[in-house]
C-alpha positions as a LaTeX table, in Angstrom:
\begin{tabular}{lrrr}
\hline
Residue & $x$ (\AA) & $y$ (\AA) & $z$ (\AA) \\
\hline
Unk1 & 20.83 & $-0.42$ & 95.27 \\
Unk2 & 19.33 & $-3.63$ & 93.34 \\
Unk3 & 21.44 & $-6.37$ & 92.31 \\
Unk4 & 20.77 & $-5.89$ & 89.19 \\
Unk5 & 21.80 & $-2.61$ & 88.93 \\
Unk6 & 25.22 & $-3.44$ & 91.04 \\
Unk7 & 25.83 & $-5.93$ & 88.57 \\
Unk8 & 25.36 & $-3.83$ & 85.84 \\
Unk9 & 27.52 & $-1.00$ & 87.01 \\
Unk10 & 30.23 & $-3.90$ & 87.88 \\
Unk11 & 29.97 & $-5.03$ & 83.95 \\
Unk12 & 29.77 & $-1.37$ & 83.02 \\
Unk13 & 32.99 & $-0.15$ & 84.77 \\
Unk14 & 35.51 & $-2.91$ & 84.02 \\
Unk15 & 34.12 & $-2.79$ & 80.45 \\
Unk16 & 35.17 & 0.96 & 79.77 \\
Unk17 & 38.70 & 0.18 & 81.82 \\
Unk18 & 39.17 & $-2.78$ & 79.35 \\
Unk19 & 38.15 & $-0.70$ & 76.35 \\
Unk20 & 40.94 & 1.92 & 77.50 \\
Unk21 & 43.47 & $-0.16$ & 77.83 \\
Unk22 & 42.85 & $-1.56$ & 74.23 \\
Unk23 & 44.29 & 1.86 & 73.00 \\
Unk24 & 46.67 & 2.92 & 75.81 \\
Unk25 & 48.59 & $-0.57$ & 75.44 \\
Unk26 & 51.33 & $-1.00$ & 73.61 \\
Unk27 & 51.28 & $-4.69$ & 73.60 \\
Unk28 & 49.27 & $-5.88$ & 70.60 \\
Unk29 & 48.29 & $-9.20$ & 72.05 \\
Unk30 & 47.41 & $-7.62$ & 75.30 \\
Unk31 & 45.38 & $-5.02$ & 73.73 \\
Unk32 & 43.48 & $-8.14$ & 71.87 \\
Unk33 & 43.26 & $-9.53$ & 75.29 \\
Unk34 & 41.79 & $-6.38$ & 77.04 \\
Unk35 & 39.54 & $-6.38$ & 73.78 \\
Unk36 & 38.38 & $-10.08$ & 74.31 \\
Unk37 & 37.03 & $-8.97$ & 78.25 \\
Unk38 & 35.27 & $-6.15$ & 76.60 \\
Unk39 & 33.58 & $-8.31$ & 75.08 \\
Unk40 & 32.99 & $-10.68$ & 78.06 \\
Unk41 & 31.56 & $-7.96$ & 79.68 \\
Unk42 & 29.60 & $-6.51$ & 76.73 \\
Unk43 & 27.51 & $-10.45$ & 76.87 \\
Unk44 & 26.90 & $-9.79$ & 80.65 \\
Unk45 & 25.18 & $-6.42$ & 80.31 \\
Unk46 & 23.44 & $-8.38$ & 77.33 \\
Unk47 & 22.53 & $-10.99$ & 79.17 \\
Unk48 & 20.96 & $-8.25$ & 81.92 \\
Unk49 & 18.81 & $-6.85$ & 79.27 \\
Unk50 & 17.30 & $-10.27$ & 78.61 \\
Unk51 & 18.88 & $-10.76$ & 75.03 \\
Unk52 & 20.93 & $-13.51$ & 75.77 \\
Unk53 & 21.14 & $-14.33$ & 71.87 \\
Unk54 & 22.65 & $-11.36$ & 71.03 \\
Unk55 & 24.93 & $-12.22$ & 74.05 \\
Unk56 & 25.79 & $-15.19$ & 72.98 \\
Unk57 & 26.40 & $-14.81$ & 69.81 \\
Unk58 & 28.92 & $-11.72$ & 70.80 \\
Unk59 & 31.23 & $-14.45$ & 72.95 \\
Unk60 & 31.43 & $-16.94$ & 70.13 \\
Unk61 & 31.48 & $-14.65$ & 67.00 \\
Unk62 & 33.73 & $-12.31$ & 68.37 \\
Unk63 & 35.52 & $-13.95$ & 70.85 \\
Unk64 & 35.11 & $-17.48$ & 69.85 \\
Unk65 & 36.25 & $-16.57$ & 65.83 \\
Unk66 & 37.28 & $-13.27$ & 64.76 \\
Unk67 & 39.56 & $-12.38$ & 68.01 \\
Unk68 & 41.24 & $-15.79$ & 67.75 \\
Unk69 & 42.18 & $-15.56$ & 64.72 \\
Unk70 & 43.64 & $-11.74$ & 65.17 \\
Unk71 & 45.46 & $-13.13$ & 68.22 \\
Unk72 & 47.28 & $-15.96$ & 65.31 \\
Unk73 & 47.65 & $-13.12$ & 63.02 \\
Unk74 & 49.35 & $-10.91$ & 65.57 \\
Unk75 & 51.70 & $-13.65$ & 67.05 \\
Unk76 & 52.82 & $-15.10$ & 63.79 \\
Unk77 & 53.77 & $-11.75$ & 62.16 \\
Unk78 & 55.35 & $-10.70$ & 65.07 \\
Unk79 & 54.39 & $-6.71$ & 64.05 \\
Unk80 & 56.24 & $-4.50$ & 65.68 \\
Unk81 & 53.50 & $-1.60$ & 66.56 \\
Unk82 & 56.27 & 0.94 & 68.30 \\
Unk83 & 56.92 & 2.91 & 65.23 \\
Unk84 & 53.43 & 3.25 & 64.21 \\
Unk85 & 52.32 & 4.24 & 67.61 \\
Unk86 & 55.00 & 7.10 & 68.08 \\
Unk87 & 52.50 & 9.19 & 66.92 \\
Unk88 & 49.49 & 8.33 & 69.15 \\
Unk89 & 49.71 & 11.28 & 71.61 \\
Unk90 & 50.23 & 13.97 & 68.97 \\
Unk91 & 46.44 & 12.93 & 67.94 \\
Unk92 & 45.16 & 12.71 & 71.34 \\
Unk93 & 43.39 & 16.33 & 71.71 \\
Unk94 & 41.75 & 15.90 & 67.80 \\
Unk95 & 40.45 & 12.28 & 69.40 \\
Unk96 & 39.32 & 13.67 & 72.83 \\
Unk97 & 37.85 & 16.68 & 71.70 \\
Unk98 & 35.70 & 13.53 & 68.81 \\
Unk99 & 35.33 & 11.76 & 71.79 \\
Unk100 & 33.85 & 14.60 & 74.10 \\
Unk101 & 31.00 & 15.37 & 71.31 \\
Unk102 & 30.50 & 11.66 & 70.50 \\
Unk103 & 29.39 & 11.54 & 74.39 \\
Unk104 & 27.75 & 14.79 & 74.67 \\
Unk105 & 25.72 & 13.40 & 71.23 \\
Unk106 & 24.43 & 10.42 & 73.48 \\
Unk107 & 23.78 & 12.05 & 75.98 \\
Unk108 & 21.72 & 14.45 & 74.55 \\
Unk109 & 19.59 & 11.74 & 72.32 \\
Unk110 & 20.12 & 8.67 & 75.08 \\
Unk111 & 18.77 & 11.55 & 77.94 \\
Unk112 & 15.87 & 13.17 & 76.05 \\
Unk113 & 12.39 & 12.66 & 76.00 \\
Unk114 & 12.26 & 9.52 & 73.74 \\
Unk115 & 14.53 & 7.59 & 75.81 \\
Unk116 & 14.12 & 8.38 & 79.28 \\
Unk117 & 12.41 & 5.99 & 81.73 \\
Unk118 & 8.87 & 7.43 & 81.41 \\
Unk119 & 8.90 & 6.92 & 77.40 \\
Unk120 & 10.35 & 3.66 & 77.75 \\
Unk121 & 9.08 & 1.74 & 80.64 \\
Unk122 & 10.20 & $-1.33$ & 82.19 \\
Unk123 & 8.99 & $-4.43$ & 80.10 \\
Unk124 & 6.75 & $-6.91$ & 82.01 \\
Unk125 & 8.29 & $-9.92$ & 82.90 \\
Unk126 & 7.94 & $-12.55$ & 80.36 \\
Unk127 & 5.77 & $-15.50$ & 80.49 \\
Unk128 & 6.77 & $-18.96$ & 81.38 \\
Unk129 & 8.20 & $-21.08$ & 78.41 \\
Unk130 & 9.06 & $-17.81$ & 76.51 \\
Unk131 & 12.58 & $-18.37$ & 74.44 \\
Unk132 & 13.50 & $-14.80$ & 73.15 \\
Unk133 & 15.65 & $-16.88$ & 70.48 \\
Unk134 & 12.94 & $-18.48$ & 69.40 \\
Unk135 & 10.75 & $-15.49$ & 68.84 \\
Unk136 & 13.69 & $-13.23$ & 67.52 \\
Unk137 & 13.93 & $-16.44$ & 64.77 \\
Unk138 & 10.26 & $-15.87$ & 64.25 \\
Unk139 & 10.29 & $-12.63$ & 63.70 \\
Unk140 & 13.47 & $-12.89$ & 61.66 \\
Unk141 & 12.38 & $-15.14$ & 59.00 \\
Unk142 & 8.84 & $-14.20$ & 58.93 \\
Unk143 & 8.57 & $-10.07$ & 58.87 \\
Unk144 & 11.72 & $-9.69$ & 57.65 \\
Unk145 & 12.82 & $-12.38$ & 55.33 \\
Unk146 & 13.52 & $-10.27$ & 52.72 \\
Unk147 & 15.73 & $-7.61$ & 54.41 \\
Unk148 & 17.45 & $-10.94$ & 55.89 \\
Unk149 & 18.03 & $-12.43$ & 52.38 \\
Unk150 & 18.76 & $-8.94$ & 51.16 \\
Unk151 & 21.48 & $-8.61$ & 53.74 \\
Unk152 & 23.20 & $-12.54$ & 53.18 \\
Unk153 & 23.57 & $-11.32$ & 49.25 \\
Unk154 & 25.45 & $-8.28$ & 50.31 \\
Unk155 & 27.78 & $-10.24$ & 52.55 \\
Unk156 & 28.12 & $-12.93$ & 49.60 \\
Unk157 & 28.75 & $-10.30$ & 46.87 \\
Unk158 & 31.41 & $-8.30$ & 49.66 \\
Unk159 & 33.16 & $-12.16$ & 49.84 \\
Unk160 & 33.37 & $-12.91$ & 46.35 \\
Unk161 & 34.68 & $-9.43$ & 45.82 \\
Unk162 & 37.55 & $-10.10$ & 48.70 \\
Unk163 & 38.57 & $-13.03$ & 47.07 \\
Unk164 & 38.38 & $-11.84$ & 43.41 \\
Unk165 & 40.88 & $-9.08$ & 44.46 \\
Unk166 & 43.49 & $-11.01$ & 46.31 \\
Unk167 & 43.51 & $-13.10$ & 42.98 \\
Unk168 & 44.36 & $-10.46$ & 40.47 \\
Unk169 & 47.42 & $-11.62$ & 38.40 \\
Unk170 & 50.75 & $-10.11$ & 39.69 \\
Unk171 & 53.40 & $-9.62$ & 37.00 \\
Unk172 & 56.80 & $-11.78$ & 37.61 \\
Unk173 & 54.53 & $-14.67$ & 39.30 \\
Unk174 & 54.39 & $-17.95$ & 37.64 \\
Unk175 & 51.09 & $-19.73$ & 37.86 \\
Unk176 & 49.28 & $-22.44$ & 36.36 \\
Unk177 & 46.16 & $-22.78$ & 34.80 \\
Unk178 & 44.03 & $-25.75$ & 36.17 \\
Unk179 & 41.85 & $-25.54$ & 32.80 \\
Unk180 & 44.85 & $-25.65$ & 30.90 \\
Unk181 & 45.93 & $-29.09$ & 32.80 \\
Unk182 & 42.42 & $-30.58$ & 32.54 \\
Unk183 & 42.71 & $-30.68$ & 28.78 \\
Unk184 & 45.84 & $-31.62$ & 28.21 \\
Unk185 & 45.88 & $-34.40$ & 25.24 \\
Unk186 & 49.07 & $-36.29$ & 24.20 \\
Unk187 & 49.30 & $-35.51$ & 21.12 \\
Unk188 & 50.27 & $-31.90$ & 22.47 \\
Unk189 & 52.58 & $-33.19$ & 24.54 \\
Unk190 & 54.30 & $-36.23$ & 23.28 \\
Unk191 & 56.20 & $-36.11$ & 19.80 \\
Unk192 & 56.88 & $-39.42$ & 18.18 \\
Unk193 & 59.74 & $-39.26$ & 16.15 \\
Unk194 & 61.02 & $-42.46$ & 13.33 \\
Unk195 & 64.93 & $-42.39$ & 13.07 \\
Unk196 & 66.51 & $-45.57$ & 11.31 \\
Unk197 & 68.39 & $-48.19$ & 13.42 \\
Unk198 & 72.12 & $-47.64$ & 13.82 \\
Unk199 & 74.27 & $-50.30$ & 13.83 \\
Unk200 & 77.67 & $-50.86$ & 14.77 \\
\hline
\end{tabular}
């Protein structure tokens, strides 16, 4: 056996034990945890396949950002997961039997004719100075520019929409309108009044 493929079977193995253990745990940090070294291991057999871009981009997107931040989220809320999870093994057989065709799917399409190693040979080893950053950036903003552009204005519109309903006015909350404050004058606010000196 090639190193190679050791090292991919290594990556391969602790990767689908991690996965497991994301849904068997009942820990919610540890199940972020086990999620974080699928992850880990999800750059390595990245890395393998030469796309160490997408690799790295999976550590410090994923792990870096968006597991962080569900690790604060989890800790500070302190949720406790018990009663939702009581349920969990009732829906085992519907998810096992999803599962079973979900894998008998890739098989069947991964296995086939298009996929196999004849259709898709091993790619020749690339030249010296190649950066496959540099040519997925090529290729990125040069044949597809638009789809990129296309795809930012769909994140952008999802944001604004995020934001726009987390903002909606709740009845019984006081708020203040910062419009309102900007244009504030003193005549609207200050009342001069003449009374006549009293005197003792």
């Amino acid at each position: 056996m090639e190193f190679k493929t050791f090292v991919f079977y290594f990556l391969a193995v602790i990767m689908v034990f991690a996965a497991l253990r994301v849904i068997t745990v009942r820990n919610p940090v540890h199940a972020a945890l086990f999620l974080v070294l699928t992850f880990f291991n999800a750059g390595g057999i990245w890395l393998l396949l030469q796309a160490e871009f997408l690799a790295i981009t999976l550590v410090m997107v994923y792990v870096g950002a968006v597991m962080v931040l569900f690790l604060f989220v989890v800790m500070m809320l302190d949720i406790n997961l018990d009663r939702i999870r009581e349920g969990f093994w009732s829906y085992l057989p519907v998810g096992a039997l999803v599962g079973v065709l979900i894998l008998i799917e890739m098989v069947m399409v991964l296995g086939g004719r298009y996929f196999g190693l004849d259709a898709m040979p091993t790619p020749p080893a690339a030249q010296e100075g190649y950066s496959n950053t540099r040519e997925l950036g090529r290729v990125l903003y040069t044949d597809f520019v638009y789809p990129f552009e296309l795809a930012s204005l769909v994140l952008l519109v999802a944001m604004i929409a995020a934001v726009a309903l987390t903002l909606r006015k709740r009845k019984g909350v006081k708020y203040v309108n910062p419009a309102d404050q900007v244009a504030v004058r003193r005549e609207g606010r200050v009342e001069l009044v003449k009374m006549s000196a009293e005197k003792e």
